[in-house]
N, C-alpha and C positions, 0 to 999 in steps of 0.2 A: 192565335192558336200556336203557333214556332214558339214564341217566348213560355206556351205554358208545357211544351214538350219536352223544351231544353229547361226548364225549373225540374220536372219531374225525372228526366237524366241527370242534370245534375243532385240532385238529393238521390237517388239510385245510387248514383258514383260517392256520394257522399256515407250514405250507409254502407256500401260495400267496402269502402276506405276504411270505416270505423271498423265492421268486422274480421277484415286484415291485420288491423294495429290490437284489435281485442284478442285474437289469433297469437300475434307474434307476441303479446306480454304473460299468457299462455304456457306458451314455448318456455320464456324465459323462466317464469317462475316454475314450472316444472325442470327444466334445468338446473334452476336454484335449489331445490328440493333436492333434485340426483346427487348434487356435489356437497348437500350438506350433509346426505347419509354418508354417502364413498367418507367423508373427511370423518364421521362418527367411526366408522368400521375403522378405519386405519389409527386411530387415535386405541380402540377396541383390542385390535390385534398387536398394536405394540403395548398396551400393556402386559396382556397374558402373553407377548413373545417373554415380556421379563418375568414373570410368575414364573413359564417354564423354566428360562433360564436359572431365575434363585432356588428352584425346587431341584431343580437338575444337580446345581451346584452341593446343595445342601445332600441330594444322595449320594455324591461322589464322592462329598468329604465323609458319612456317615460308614457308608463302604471302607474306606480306607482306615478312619477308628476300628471299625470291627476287622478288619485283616491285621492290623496292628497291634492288637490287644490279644486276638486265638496266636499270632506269628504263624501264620498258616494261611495263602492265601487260595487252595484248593478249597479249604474247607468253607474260607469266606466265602467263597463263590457257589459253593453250595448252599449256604446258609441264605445267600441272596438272590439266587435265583439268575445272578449275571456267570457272564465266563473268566475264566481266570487271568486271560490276557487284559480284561475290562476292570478285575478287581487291582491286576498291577498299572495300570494306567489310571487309574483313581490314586493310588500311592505314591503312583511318583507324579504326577500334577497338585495331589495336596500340596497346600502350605504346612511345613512340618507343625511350626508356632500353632495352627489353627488346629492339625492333631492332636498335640501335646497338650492343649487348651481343653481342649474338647473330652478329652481322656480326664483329665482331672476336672471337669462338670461328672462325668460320671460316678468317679469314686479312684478309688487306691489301687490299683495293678501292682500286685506282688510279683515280683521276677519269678521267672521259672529257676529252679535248680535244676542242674544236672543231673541225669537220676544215675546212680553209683550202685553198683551190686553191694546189698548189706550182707554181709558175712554173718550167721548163725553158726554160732559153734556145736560141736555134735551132741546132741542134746539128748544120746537113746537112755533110758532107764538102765539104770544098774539091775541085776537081775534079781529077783528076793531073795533073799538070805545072803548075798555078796554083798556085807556088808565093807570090810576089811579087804575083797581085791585078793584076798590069800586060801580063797577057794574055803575057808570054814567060818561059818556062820555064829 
C-alpha cells in the first residue's frame, strides 16, 4: 500500500509540476504579447512624431512665404492665426533657397513701388464765356 501512496504523490507532484511549468509559459507568452504591442506603439509614435514634425516643418516655411510675399509680418500673423513673434521666427529659421523656391511654385511677385504723391495740375474749368482770359467773350 506505501508503494501505491507514494505512485499517487508522486503523479500529484508530477501534475502539479506540469501546471507550474503550463503557468510560467503563460506568463511568458503574455509577456511576449506585452512587448510586441509596447515595440508596435513605439515604432507608431515615432512615426507620426515625423508626420508632426514634416507638417510642422512644412507650416513654418508656408508662414514665412506668406510674411514674405504681404512684407508685413503683423499682418501674416493675423492672416495665420499665430503671433508675430512665431511669424518672425518661422523667417528667420526658413531656409531662404526654400522661400525663394517656394515663391516662385507659386507664381510672379511683383515688387512693390514706392508710392509717390502724383501731382494733378489744377484742372478747375475755365468759366463760360472766358474764353480768351481777357474778360470778353
Amino acid at each position: 500500500m506505501a508503494s501505491k501512496t507514494g505512485n499517487d504523490a508522486t503523479r500529484a507532484l508530477r501534475r502539479r509540476q506540469e501546471l507550474e511549468l503550463r503557468a510560467v509559459r503563460a506568463v511568458e507568452q503574455a509577456a511576449g504579447t506585452v512587448q510586441d504591442a509596447q515595440r508596435r506603439r513605439h515604432e507608431a509614435v515615432a512615426r507620426l512624431d515625423q508626420e508632426v514634425g514634416a507638417a510642422a516643418a512644412a507650416h513654418g516655411l508656408a508662414v514665412a512665404v506668406l510674411a514674405t510675399v504681404l512684407r508685413d509680418d503683423g499682418l501674416a500673423a493675423d492672416l495665420t492665426g499665430v503671433d508675430v513673434a512665431r511669424v518672425r521666427s518661422y523667417r528667420r529659421g526658413a531656409d531662404g533657397a526654400a522661400v525663394r523656391a517656394r515663391i516662385a511654385e507659386l507664381g510672379e511677385v511683383l515688387p512693390r513701388r514706392r508710392r509717390t504723391a502724383v501731382h494733378v495740375p489744377d484742372a478747375r474749368p475755365s468759366p463760360v464765356g472766358d474764353a480768351g482770359g481777357d474778360g470778353t467773350a
